[in-house]
LOTOR-508422 format. One record per atom (N, C-alpha, C): x, y, z; residue in one letter. Coordinates in steps of 0.02 Angstrom, whole numbers, padded with zeros to 5 digits, always signed. Layout:
# residues N
XYZA ...
END
This chain:
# residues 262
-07830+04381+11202X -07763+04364+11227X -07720+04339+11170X -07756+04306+11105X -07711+04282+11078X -07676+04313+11023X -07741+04395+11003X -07744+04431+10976X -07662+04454+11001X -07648+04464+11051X -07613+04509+11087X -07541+04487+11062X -07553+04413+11077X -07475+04376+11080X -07458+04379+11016X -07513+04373+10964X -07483+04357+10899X -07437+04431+10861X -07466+04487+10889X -07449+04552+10886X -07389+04550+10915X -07388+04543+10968X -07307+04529+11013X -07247+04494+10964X -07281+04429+10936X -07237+04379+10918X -07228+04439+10814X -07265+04470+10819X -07262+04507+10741X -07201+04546+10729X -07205+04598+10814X -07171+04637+10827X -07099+04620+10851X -07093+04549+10899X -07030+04530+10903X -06996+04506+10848X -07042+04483+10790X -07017+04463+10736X -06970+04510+10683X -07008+04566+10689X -06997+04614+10647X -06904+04663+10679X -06908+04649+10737X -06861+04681+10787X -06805+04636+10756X -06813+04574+10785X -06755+04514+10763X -06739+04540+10677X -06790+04555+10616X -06750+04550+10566X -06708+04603+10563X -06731+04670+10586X -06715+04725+10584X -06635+04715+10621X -06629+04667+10672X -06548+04670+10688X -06520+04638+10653X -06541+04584+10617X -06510+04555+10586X -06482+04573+10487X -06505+04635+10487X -06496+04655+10427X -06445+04725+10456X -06454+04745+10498X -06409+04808+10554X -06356+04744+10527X -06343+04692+10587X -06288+04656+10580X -06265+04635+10531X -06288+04622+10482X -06248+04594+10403X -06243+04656+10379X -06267+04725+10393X -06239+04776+10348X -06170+04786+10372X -06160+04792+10470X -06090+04808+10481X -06045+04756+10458X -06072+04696+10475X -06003+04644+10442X -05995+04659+10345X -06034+04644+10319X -06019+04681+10260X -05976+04751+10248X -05995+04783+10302X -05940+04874+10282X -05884+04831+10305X -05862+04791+10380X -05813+04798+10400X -05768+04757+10369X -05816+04681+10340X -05761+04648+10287X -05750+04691+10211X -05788+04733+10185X -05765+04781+10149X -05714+04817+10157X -05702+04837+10213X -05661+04879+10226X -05585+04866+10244X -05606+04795+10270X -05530+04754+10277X -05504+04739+10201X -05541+04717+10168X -05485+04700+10114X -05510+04735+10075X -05510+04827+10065X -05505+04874+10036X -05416+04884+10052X -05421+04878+10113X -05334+04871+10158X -05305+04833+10136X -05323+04768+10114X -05267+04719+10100X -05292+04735+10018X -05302+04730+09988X -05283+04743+09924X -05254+04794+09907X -05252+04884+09953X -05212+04940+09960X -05160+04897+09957X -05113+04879+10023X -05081+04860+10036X -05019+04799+09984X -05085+04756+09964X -05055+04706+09909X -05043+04756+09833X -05089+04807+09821X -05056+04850+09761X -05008+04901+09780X -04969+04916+09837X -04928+04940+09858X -04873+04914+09829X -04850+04867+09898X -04807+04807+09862X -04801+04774+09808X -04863+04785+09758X -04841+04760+09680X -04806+04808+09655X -04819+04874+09662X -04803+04949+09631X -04722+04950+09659X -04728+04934+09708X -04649+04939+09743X -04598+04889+09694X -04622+04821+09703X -04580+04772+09694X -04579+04778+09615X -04629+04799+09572X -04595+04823+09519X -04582+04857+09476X -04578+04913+09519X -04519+04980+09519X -04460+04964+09530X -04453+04930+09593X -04378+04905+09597X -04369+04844+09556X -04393+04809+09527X -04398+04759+09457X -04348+04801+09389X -04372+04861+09383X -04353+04898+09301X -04322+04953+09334X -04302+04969+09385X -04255+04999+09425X -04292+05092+09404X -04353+05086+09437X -04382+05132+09426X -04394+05183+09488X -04368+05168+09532X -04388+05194+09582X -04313+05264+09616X -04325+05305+09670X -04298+05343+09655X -04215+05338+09693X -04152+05352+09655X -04097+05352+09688X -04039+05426+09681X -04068+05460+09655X -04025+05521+09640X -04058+05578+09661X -04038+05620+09696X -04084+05688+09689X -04007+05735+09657X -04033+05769+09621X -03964+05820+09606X -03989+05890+09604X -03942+05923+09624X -03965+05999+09679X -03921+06054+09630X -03940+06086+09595X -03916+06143+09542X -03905+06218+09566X -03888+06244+09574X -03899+06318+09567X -03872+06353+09635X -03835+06287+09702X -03832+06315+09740X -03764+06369+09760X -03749+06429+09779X -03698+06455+09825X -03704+06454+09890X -03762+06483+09927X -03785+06519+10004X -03802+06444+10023X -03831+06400+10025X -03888+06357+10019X -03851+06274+10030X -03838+06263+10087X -03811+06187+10084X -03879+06126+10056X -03824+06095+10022X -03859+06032+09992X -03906+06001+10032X -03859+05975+10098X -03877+05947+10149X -03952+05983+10182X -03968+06043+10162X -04020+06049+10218X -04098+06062+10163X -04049+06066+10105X -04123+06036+10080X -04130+05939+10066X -04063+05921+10040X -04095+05834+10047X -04111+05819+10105X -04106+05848+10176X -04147+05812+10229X -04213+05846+10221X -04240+05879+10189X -04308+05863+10204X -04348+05830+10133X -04329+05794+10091X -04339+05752+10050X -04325+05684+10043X -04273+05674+10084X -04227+05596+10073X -04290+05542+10088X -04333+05549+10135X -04380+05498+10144X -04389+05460+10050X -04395+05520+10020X -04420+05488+09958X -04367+05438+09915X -04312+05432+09954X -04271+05373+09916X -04303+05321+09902X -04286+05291+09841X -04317+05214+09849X -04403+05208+09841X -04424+05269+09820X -04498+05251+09833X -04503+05277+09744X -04562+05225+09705X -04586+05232+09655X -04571+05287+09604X -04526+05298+09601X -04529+05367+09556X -04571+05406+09525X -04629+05351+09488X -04698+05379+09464X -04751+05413+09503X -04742+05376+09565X -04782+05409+09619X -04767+05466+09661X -04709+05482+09626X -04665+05556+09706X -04729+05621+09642X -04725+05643+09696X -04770+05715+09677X -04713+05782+09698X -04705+05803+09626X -04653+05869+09621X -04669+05923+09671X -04740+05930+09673X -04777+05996+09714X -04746+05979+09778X -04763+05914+09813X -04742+05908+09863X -04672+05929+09903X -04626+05902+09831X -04570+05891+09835X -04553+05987+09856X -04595+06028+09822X -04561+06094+09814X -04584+06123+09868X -04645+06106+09908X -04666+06122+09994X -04624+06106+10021X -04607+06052+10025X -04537+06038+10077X -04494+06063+10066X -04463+06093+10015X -04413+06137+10027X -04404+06203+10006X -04458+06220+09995X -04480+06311+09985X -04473+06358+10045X -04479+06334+10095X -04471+06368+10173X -04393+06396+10189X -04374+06369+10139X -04286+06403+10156X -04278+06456+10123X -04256+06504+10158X -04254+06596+10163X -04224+06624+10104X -04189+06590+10096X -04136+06602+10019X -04179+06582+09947X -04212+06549+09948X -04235+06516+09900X -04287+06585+09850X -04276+06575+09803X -04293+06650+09769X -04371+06607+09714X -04332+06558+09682X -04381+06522+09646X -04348+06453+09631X -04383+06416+09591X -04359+06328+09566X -04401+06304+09529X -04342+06258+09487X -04392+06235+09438X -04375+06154+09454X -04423+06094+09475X -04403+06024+09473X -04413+05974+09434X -04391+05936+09402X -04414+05871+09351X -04386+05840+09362X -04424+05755+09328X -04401+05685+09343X -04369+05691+09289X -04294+05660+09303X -04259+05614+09234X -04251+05545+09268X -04298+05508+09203X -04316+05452+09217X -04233+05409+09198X -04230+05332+09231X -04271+05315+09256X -04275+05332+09339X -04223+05364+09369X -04214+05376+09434X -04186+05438+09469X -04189+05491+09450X -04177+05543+09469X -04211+05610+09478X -04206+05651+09520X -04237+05703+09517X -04193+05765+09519X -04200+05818+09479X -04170+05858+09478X -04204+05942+09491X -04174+05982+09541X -04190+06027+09582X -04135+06076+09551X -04166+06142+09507X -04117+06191+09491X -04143+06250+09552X -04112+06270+09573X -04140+06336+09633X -04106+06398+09612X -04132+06443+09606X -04124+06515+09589X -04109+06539+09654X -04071+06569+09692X -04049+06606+09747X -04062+06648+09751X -04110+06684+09812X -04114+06771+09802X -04033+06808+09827X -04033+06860+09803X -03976+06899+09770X -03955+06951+09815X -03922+06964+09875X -03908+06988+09950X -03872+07063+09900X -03875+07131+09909X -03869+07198+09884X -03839+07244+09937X -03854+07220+09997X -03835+07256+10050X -03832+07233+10109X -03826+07263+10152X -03835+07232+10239X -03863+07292+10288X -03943+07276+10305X -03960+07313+10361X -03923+07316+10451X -03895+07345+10456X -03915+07369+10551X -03970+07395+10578X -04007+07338+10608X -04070+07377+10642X -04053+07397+10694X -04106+07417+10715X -04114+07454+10801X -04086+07405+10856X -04087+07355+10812X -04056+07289+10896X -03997+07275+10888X -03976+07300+10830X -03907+07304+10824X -03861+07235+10810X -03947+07215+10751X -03892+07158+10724X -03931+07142+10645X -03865+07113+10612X -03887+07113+10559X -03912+07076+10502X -03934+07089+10441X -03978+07056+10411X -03971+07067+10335X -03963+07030+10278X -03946+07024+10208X -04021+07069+10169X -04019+07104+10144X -04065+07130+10122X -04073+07103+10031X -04115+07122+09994X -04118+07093+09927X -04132+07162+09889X -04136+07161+09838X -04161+07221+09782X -04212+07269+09813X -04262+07209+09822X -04309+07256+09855X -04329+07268+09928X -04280+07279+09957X -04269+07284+10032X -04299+07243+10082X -04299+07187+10052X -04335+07133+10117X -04294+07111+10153X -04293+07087+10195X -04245+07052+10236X -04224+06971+10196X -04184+06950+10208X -04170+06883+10191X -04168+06836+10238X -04094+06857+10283X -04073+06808+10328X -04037+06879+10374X -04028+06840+10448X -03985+06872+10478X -03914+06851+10481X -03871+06890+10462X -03791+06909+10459X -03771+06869+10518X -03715+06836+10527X -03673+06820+10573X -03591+06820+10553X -03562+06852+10580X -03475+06855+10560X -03460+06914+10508X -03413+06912+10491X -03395+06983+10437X -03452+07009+10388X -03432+07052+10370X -03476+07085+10315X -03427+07105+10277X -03452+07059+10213X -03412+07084+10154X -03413+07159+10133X -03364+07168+10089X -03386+07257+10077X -03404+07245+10017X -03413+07212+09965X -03456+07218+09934X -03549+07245+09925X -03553+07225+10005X -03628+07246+10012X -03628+07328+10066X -03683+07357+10021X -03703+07425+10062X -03720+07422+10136X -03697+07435+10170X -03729+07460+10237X -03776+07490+10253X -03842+07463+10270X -03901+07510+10265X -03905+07526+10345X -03931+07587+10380X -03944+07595+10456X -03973+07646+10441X -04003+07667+10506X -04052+07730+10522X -04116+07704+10518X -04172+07746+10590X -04230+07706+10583X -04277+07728+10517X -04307+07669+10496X -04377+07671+10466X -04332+07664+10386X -04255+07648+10408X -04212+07645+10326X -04236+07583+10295X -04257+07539+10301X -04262+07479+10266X -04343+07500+10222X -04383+07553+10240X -04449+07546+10219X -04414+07605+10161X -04349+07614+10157X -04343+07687+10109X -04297+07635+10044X -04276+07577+10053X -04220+07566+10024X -04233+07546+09947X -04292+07525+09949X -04317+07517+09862X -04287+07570+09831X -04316+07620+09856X -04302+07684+09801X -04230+07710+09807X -04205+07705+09866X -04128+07716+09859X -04088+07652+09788X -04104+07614+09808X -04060+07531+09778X -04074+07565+09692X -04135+07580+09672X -04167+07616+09599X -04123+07646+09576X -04137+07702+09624X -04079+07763+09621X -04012+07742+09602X -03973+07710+09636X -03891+07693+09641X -03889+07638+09572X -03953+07608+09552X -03933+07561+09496X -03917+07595+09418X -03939+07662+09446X -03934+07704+09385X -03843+07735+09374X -03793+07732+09419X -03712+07758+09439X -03714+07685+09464X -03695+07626+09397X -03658+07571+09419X -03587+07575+09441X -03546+07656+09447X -03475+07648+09449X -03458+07685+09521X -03538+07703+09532X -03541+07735+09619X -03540+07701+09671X -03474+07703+09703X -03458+07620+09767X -03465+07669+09810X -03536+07654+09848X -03562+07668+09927X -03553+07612+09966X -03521+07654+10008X -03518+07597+10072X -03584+07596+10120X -03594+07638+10126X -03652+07643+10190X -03684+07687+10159X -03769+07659+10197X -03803+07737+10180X -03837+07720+10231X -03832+07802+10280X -03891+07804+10363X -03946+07840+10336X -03996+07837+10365X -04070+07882+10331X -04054+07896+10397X -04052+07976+10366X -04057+08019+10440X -04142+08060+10427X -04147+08071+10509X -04202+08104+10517X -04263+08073+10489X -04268+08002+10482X -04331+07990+10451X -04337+08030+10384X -04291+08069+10354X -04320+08096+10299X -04286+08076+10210X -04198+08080+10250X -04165+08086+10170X -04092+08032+10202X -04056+08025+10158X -04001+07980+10156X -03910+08019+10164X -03875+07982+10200X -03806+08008+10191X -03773+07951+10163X -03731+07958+10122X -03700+07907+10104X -03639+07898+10084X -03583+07856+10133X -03506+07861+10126X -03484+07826+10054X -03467+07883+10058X -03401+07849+09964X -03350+07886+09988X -03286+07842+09976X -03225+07854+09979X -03186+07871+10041X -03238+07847+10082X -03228+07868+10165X -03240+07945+10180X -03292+07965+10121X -03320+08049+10160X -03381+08024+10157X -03421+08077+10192X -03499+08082+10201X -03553+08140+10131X -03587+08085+10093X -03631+08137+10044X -03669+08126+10077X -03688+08215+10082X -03749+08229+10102X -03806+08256+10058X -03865+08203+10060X -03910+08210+09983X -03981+08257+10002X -04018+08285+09980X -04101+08296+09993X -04145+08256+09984X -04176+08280+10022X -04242+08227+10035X -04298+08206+09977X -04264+08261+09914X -04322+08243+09849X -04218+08240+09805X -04286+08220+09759X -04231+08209+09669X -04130+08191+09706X -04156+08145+09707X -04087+08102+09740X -04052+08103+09673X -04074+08072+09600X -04049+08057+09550X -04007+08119+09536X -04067+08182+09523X -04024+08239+09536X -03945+08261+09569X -03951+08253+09613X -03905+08264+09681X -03834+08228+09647X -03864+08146+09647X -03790+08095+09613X -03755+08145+09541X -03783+08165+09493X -03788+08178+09439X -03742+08248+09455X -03754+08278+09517X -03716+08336+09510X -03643+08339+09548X -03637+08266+09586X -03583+08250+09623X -03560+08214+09578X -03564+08173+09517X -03524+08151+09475X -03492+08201+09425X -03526+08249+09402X -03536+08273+09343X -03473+08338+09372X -03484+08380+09405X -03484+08438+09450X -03429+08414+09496X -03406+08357+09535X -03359+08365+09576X -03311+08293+09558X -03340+08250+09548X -03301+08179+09522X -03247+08204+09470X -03291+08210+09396X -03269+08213+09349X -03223+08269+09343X -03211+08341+09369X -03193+08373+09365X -03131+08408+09406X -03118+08342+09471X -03065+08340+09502X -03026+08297+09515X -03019+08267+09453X -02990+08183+09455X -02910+08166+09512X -02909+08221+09544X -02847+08196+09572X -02868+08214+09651X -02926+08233+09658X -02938+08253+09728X -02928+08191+09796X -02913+08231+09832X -02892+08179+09888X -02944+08185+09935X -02975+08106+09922X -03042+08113+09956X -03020+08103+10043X -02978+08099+10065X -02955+08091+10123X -02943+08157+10176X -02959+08222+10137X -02955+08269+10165X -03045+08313+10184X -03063+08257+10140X -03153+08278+10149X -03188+08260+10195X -03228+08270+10229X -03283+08282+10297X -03314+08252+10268X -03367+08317+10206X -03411+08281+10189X -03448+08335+10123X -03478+08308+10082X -03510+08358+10023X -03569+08360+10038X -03609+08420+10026X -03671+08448+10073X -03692+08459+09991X -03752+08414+09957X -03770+08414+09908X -03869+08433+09927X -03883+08466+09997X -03940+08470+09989X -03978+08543+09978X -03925+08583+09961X -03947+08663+09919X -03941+08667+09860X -03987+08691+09836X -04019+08691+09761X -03931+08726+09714X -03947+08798+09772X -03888+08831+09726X -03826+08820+09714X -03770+08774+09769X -03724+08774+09787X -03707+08708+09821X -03651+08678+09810X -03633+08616+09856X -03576+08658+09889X -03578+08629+09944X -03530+08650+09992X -03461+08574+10010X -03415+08606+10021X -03378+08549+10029X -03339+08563+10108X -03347+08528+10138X -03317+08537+10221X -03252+08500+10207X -03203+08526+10221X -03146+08484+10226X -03141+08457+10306X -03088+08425+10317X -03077+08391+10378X -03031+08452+10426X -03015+08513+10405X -02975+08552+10439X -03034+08599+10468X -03101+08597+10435X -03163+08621+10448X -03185+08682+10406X -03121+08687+10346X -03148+08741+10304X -03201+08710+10245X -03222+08770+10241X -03274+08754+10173X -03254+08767+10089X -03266+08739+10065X -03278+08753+10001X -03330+08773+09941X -03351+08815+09931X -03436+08810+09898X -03405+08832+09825X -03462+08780+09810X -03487+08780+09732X -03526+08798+09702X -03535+08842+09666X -03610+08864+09653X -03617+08824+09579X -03682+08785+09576X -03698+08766+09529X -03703+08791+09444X -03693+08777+09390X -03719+08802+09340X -03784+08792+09328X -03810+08837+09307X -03896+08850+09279X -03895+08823+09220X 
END
């Protein structure tokens, strides 16, 4: 019996230390852990109070490069960082928060110490204006992406792009036309899924579906240059997609053909 108890009393013994080392481990993590907090907290407020001590902390953001792009809608998603440490703002961050805006092409940001940040933004560069199928519109770039959607006039400075499946063709058109910087198209429809028409001068060129460069080259060369007084106001449209001959439709519905030189 006594065998028994003393075993009992071994085992309750052993139980009791075992909580009691459980219990001083959690109070140990949890007073660890409290003033892991208050010393965070107390090196916060040293970092703060003296930053604002040597006037280090942040009060300027200055915004470079903008036209499309209000000030205002990129300092609201940065302003939190007023007033906070200057040493501590993280640029990366700074350029997540405001990389999501549609216009934004690229940027470069740096601190000028002791309190400022400065944001130069590169703008992507609007070339034209799509009409889609829904019949509304959208700023296109060099390489035919969309930008933003259009609301209110359309300048004429920018091309008119329409016709379906035209926006997946427009790289190679935009190529094309960069080569005749003095060729002002207003519109160009991709007809038929295949090839392009494109208004200059308020007539309709009509191009083929291969060697476009071609085609321009023989409407400059061949009908521009060589009728400097023509009145484009009497033209339909130039039918530049036969090898041998351009045809010219006037607006009374007669034709005109050209036969190419070899």
């Amino acid at each position: 019996m006594s065998r028994i108890n003393n075993r009992e009393k071994i085992l309750l013994s052993k139980y009791k230390i075992s909580i009691f080392f459980i219990s001083l481990i959690l109070i140990i993590f949890v007073a660890f852990y409290l003033n892991r907090n208050e010393i965070r907290s107390f090196n916060s407020q040293l970092i703060q109070s003296t930053s604002e001590k040597y006037g280090l902390i942040l009060k300027d953001i200055n915004i470079l490069g903008l036209k499309r792009i209000s000030e205002k809608s990129i300092i609201s998603n940065i302003d939190y960082l007023y007033n906070k440490p200057i040493f501590l703002i993280s640029l990366d961050k700074v350029e997540q928060n405001i990389s999501n805006n549609k216009w934004i092409k690229d940027m470069t940001i740096k601190i000028e110490y002791p309190s400022t940040i400065i944001i130069n933004i590169k703008e992507k560069k609007p070339v034209a204006v799509l009409l889609d199928n829904n019949q509304k519109y959208y700023f296109l770039d060099i390489f035919g992406n969309k930008i933003d959607q259009l609301y209110g006039d359309i300048n004429k400075k920018y091309i008119i792009i329409k016709g379906k499946l035209a926006i997946n063709h427009t790289p190679k058109l935009f190529d094309t036309l960069a080569l005749f910087p003095k060729l002002k198209v207003d519109s160009a429809e991709f007809i038929g899924q295949r090839r392009w028409d494109l208004k200059i001068n308020n007539m309709i060129i009509k191009l083929p579906e291969d060697e476009i460069k071609s085609a321009l080259e023989v409407l400059i060369n061949d009908i521009f240059s060589k009728f400097d007084e023509i009145d484009y106001n009497l033209i339909e449209f130039i039918d530049l997609r036969i090898n041998e001959k351009i045809i010219i439709r006037l607006k009374n519905k007669e034709n005109i053909e050209i036969f190419k030189e070899n």
